[in-house]
C-alpha positions as a LaTeX table, in Angstrom:
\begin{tabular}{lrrr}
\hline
Residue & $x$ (\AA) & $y$ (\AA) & $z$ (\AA) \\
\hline
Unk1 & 74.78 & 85.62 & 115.22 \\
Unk2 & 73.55 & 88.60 & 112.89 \\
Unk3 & 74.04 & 86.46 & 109.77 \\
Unk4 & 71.76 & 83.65 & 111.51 \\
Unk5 & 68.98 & 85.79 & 112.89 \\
Unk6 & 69.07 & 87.57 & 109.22 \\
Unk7 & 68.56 & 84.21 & 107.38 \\
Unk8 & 65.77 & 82.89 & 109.68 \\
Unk9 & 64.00 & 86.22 & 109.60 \\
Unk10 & 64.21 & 85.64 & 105.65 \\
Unk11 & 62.70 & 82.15 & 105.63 \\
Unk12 & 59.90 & 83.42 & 107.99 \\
Unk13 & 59.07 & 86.01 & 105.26 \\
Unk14 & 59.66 & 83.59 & 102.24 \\
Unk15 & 56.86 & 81.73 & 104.40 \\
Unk16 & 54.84 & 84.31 & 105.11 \\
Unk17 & 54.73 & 85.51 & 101.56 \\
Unk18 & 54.05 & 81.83 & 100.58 \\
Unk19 & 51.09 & 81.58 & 102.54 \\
Unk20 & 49.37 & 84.89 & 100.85 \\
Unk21 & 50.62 & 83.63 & 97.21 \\
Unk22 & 48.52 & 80.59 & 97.49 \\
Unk23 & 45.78 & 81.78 & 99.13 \\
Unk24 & 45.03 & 83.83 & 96.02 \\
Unk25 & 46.16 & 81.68 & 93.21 \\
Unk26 & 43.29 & 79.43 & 95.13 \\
Unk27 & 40.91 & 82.32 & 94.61 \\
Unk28 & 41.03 & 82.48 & 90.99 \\
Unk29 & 38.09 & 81.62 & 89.59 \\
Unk30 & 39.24 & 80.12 & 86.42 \\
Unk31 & 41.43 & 77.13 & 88.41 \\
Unk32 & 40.14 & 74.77 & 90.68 \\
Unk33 & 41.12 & 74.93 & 94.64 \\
Unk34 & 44.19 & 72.16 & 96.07 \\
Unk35 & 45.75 & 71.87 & 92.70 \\
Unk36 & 48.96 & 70.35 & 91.97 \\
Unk37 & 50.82 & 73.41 & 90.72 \\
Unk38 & 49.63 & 75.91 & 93.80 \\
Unk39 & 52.51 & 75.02 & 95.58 \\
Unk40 & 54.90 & 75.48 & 93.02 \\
Unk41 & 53.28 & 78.43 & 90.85 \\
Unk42 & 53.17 & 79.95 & 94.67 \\
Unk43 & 57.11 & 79.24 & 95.37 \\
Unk44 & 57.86 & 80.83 & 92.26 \\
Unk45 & 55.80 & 84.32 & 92.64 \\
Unk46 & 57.34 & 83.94 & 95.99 \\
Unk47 & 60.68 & 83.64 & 95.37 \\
Unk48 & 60.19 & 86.41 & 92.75 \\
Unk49 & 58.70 & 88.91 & 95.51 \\
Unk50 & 61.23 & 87.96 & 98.22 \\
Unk51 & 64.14 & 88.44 & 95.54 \\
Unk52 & 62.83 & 91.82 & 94.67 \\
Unk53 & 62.65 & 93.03 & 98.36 \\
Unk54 & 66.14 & 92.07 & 99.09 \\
Unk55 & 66.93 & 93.64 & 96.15 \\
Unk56 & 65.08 & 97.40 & 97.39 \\
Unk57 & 66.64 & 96.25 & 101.05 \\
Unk58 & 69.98 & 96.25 & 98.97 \\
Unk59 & 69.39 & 99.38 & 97.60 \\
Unk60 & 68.06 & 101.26 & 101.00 \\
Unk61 & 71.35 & 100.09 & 102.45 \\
Unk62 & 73.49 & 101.33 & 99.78 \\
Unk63 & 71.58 & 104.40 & 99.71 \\
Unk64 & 72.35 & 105.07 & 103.53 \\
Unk65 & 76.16 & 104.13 & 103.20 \\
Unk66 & 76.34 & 106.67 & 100.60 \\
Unk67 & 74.76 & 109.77 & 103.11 \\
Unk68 & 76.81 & 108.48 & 105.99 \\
Unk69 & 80.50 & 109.05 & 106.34 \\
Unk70 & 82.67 & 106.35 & 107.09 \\
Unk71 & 84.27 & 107.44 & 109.91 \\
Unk72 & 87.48 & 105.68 & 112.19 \\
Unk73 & 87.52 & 106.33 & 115.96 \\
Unk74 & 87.35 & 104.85 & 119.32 \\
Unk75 & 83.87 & 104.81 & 119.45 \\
Unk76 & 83.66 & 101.44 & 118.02 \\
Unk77 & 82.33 & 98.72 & 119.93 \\
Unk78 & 83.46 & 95.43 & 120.00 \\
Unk79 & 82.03 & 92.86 & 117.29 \\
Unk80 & 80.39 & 96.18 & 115.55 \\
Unk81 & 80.10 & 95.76 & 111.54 \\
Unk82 & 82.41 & 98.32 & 110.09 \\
Unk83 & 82.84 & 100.22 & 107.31 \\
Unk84 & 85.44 & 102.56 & 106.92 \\
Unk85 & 87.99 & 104.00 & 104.05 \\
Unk86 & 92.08 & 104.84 & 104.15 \\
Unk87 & 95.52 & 104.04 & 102.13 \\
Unk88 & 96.87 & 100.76 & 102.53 \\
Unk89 & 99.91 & 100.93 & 104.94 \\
Unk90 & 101.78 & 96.94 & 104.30 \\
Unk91 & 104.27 & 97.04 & 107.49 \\
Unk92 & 106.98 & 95.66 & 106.39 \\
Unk93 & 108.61 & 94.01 & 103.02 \\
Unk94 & 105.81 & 94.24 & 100.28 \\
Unk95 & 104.63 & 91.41 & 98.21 \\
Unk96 & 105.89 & 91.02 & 94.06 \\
Unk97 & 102.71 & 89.31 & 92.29 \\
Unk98 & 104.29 & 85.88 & 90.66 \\
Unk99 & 103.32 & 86.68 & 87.16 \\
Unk100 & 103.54 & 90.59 & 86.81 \\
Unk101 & 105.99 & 91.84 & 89.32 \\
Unk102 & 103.77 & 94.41 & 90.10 \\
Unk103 & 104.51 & 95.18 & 94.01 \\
Unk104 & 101.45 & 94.09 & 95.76 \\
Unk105 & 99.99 & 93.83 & 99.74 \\
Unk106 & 97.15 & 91.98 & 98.68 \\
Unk107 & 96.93 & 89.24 & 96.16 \\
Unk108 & 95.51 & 86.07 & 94.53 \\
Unk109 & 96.86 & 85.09 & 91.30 \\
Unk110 & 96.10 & 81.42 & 89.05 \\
Unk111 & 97.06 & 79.48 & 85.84 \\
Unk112 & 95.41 & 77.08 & 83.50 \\
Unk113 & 96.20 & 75.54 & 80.86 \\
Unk114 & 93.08 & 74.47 & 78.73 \\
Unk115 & 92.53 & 70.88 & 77.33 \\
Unk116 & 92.77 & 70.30 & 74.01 \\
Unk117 & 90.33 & 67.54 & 73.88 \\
Unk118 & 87.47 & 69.57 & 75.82 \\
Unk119 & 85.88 & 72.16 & 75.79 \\
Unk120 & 85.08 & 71.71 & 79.55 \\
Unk121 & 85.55 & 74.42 & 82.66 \\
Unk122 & 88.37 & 75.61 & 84.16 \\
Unk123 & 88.05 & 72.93 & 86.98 \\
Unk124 & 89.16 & 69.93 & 84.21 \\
Unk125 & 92.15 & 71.83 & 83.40 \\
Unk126 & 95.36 & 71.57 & 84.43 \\
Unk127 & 95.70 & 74.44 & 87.23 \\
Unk128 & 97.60 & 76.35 & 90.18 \\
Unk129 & 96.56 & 79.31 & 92.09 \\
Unk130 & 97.09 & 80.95 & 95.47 \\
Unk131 & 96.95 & 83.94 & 97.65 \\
Unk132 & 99.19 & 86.13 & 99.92 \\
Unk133 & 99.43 & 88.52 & 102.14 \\
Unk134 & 101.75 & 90.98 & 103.93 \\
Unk135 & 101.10 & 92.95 & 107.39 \\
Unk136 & 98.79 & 95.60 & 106.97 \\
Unk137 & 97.27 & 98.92 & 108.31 \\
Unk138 & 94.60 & 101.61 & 107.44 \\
Unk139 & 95.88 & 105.08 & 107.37 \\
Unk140 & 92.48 & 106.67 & 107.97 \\
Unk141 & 93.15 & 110.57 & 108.19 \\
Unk142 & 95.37 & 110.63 & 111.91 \\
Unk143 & 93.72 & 107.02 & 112.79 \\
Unk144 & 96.02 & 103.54 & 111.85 \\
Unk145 & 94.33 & 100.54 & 112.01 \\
Unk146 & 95.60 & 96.91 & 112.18 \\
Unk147 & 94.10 & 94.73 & 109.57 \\
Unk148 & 94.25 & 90.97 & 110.31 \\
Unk149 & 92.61 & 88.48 & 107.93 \\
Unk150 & 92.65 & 87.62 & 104.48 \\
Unk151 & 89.58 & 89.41 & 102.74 \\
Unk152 & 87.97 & 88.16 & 99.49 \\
Unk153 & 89.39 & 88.55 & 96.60 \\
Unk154 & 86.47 & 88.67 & 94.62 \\
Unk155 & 86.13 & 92.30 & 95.67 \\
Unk156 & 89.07 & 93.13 & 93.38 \\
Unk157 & 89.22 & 93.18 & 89.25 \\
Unk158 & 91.18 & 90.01 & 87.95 \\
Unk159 & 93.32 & 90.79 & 85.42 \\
Unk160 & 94.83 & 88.65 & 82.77 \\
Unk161 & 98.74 & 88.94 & 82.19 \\
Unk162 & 100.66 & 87.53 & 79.21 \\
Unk163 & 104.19 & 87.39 & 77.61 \\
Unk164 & 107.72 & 85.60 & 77.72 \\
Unk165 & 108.18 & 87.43 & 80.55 \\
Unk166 & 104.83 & 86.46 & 82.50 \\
Unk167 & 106.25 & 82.52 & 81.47 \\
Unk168 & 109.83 & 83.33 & 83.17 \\
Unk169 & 107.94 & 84.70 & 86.07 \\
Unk170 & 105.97 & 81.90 & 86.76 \\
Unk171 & 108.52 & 79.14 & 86.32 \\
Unk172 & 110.44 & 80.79 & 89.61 \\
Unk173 & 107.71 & 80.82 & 91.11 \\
Unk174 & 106.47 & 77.23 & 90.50 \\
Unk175 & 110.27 & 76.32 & 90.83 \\
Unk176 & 110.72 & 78.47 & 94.61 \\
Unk177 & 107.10 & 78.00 & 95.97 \\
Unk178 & 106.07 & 75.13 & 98.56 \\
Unk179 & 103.50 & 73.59 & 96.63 \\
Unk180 & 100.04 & 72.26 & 98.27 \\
Unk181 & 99.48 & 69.02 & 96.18 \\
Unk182 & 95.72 & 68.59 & 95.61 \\
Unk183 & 93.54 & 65.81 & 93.81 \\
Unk184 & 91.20 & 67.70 & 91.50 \\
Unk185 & 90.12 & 71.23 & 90.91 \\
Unk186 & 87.04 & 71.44 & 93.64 \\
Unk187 & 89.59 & 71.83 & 96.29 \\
Unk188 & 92.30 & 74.12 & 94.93 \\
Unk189 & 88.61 & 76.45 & 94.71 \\
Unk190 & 90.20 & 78.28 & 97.75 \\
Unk191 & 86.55 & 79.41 & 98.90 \\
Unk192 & 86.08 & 75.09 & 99.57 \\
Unk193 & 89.30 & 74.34 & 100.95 \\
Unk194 & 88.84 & 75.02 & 104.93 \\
Unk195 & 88.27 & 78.32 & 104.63 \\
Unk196 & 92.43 & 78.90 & 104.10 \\
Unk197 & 91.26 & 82.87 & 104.08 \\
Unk198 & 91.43 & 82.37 & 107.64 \\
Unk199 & 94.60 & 80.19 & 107.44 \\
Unk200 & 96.99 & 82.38 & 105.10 \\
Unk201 & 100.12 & 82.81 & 106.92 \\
Unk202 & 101.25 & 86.66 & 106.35 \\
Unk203 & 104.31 & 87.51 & 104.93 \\
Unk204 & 106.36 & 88.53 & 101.88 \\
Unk205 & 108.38 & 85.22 & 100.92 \\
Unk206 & 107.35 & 81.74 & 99.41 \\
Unk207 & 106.67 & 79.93 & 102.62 \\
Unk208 & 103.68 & 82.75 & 103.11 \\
Unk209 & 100.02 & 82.40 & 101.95 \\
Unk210 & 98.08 & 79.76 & 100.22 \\
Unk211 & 99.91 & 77.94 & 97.05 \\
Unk212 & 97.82 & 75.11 & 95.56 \\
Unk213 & 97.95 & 72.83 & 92.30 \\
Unk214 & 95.79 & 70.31 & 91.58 \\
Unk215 & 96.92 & 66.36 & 90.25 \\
Unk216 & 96.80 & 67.64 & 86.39 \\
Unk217 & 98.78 & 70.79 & 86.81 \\
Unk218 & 101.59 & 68.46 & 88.78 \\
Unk219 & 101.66 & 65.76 & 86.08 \\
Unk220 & 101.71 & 68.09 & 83.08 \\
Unk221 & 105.03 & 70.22 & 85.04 \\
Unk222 & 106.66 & 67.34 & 86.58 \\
Unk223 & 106.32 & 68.06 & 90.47 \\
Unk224 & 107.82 & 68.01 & 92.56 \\
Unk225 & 110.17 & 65.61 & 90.41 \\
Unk226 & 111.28 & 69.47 & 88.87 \\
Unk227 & 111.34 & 71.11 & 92.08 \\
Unk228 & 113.43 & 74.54 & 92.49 \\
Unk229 & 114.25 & 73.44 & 88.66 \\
Unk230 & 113.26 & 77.11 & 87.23 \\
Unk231 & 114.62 & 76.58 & 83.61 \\
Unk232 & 113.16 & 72.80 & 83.43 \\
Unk233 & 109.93 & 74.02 & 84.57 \\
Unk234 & 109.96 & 77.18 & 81.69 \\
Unk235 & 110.31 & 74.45 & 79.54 \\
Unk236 & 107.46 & 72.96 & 80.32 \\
Unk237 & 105.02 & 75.82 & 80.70 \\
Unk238 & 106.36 & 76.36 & 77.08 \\
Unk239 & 104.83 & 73.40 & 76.11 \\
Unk240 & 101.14 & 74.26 & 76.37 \\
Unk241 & 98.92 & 77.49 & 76.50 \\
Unk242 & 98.45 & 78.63 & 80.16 \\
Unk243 & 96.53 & 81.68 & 81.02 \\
Unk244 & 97.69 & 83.68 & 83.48 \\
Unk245 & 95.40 & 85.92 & 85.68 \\
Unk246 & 95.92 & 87.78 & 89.32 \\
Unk247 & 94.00 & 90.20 & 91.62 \\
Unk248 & 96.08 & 92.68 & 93.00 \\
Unk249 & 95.62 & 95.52 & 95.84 \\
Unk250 & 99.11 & 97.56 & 95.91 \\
Unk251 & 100.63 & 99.42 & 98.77 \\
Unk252 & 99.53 & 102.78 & 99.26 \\
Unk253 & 95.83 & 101.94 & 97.58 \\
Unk254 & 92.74 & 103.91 & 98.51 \\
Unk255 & 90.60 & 101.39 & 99.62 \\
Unk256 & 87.27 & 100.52 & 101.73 \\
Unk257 & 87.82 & 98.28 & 104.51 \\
Unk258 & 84.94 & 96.26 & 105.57 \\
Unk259 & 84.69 & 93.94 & 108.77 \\
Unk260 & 84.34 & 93.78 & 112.24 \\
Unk261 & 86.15 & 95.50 & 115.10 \\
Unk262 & 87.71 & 93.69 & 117.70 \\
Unk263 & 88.66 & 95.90 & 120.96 \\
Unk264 & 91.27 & 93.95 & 122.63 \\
Unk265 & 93.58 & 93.84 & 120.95 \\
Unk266 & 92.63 & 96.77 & 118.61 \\
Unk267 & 91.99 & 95.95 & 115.22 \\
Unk268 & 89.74 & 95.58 & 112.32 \\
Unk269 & 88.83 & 91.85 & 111.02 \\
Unk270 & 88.78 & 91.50 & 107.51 \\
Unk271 & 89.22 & 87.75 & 106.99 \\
Unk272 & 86.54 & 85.87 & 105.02 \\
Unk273 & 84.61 & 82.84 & 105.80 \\
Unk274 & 80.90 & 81.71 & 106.49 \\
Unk275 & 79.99 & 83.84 & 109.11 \\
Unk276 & 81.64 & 86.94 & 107.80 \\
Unk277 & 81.05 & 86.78 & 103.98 \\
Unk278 & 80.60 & 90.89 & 104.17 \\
Unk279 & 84.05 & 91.49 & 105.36 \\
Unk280 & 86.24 & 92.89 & 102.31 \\
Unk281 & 88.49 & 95.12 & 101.18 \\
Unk282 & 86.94 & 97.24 & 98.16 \\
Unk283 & 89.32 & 99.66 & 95.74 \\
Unk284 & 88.45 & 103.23 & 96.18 \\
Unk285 & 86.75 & 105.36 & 98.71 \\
Unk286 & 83.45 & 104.79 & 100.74 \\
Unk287 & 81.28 & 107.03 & 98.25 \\
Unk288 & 82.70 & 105.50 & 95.15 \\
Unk289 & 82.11 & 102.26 & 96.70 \\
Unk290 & 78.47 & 102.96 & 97.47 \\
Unk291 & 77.97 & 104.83 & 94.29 \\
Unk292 & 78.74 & 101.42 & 92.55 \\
Unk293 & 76.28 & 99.60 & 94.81 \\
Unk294 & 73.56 & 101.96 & 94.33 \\
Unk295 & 73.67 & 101.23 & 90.82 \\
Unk296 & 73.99 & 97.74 & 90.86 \\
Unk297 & 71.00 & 97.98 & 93.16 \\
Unk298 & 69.04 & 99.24 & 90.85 \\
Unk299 & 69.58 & 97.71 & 87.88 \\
Unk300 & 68.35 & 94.35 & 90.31 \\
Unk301 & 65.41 & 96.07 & 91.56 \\
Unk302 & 64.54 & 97.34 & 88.39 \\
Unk303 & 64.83 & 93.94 & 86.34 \\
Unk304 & 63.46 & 91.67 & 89.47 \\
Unk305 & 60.72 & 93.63 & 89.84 \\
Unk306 & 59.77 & 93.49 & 86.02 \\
Unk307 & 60.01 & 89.94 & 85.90 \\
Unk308 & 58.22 & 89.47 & 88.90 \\
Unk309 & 55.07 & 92.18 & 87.94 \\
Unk310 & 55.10 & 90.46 & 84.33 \\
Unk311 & 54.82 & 86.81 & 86.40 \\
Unk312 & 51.88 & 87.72 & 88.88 \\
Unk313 & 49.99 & 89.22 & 86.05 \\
Unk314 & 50.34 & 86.10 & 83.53 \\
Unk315 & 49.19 & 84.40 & 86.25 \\
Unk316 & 46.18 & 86.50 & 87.90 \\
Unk317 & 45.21 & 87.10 & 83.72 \\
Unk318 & 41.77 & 86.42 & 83.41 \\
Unk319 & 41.48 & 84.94 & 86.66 \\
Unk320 & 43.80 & 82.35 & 86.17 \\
Unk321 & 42.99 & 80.98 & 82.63 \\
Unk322 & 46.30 & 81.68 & 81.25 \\
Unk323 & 47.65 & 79.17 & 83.45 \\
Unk324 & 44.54 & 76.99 & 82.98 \\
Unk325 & 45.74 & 76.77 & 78.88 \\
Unk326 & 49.20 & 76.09 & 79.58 \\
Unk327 & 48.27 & 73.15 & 81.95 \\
Unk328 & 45.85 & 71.88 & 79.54 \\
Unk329 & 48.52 & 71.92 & 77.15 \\
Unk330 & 50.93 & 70.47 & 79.13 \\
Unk331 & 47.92 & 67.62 & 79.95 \\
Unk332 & 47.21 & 68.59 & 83.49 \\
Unk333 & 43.60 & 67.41 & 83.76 \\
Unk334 & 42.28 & 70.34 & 86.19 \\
\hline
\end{tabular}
């Protein structure tokens, strides 16, 4: 409901702003009134001042998430917006990442291997990827706090892995992993598949998560003809250049937990999908967190606003003429 009152509040000012941008390009003196490129000279000042505010609105809000503590206690209402920071508790067995080994609660790895005959995007290439997930609480100071959902993993660093051993690693996993056959890269993009965030079983073994390979991937490793075959399969990863990458949040982690509190039973949603594209879990405290955003903020604010300044005033230059030459040139007759 936030998210939809948010967006229509947004297209009311886009409109708004709309409105006032063509009202003065139509007062220049040096173009003629109900011209064919008001309406889009106007959209694009537009979309350069709306941009820019969202952009300062960014900036006020990670301005105010940096003076207020994140704080865990049952003063939280249900469906409130949440924001609060603690260690990463997994309850239960712990999850081994399938390239690295590196003991994990939270992770989503993938492989490619690029064409030699292209050089397209990863979505032509022959590819696998997935996510998992164990059981999970906050430990924030004496509070614990259930964590259901799968967050997005876009809030963590990937990092690329390599080696013989990274190539052993992965054929047990191809070989011991319940495969999710697709027919082309757009839907192994987990973020287009049904929201599976949402669907993720939790759990530490093979049968858990999200494993997907698309029709390329299965021809060029022979599944699930090779199926629980690990040294067959090593073989043929052998036989081309993957690249291995995975995003990893281990046990014990300082981390930021954003989402949305549910009362009954207690716990803190982190799962990702339309209507809660917020909710994440971020490496690192609340104040590092913000400290990022702030800058990021700024370094938006600062570069929308320049191109937006440097737009309105080749456009208001001399009254308009500017704009007048370049349609001229273009052979606009005005």
């Amino acid at each position: 409901m936030r998210t939809t009152v948010g967006c229509l509040v947004w297209i009311l000012v886009f409109v708004a702003v709309l409105l006032l941008e063509r009202d003065q390009l139509q007062r220049l003196p040096a173009l003629p009134r109900d011209t064919l490129l008001d309406g889009p000279l106007a959209a694009l000042l537009t979309l350069g001042v709306t941009l820019t505010a969202g952009s300062l609105l960014g900036l006020l809000q990670a301005l105010w998430q940096r003076l207020r503590p994140a704080t865990a206690g049952t003063h939280w209402r249900d469906g409130e917006a949440v924001r609060v920071g603690g260690v990463l508790e997994p309850v239960g067995p712990v999850l081994q990442a399938p390239f690295s080994g590196r003991p994990a609660a939270y992770l989503s790895y993938s492989a490619h291997a690029p064409q030699r005959s292209h050089e397209g995007s990863v979505a032509q290439d022959p590819h696998f990827r997935g996510l998992q997930h164990v059981p999970c609480r906050l430990r924030a100071g004496t509070a614990r706090i259930e964590l259901r959902g799968f967050p997005s993993p876009r809030a963590v660093d990937e990092q690329a892995v390599d080696g013989p051993e990274v190539e052993r690693a992965a054929a047990r996993h191809l070989a011991r992993t319940p495969w999710q056959h697709t027919p082309d890269i757009a839907s192994v993009d987990l973020g287009a598949l049904g929201n599976p965030f949402a669907t993720a079983t939790a759990g530490a073994g093979p049968d858990a998560g999200v494993h997907l390979i698309n029709a390329l991937a299965a021809e060029t490793l022979g599944l699930p003809g090779l199926a629980g075959q690990e040294a067959a399969l090593l073989q043929r990863l052998r036989q081309r250049r993957w690249h291995f990458k995975e995003r990893v949040l281990a046990p014990g982690a300082p981390v930021t937990a954003v989402g949305t509190w549910r009362a009954d039973p207690p716990h803190l949603d982190i799962g990702y999908g339309a209507a809660s594209a917020g909710h994440a879990l971020h490496p690192g405290r609340p104040e590092q967190l913000a400290t990022r955003q702030i800058g990021i903020a700024v370094a938006f604010v600062l570069v929308l606003g320049a191109l937006t300044a440097a737009a309105h005033a080749l456009v208001w230059h001399q009254g308009g003429a500017l704009v007048r030459t370049a349609g001229e040139a273009l052979g606009i007759a005005w």
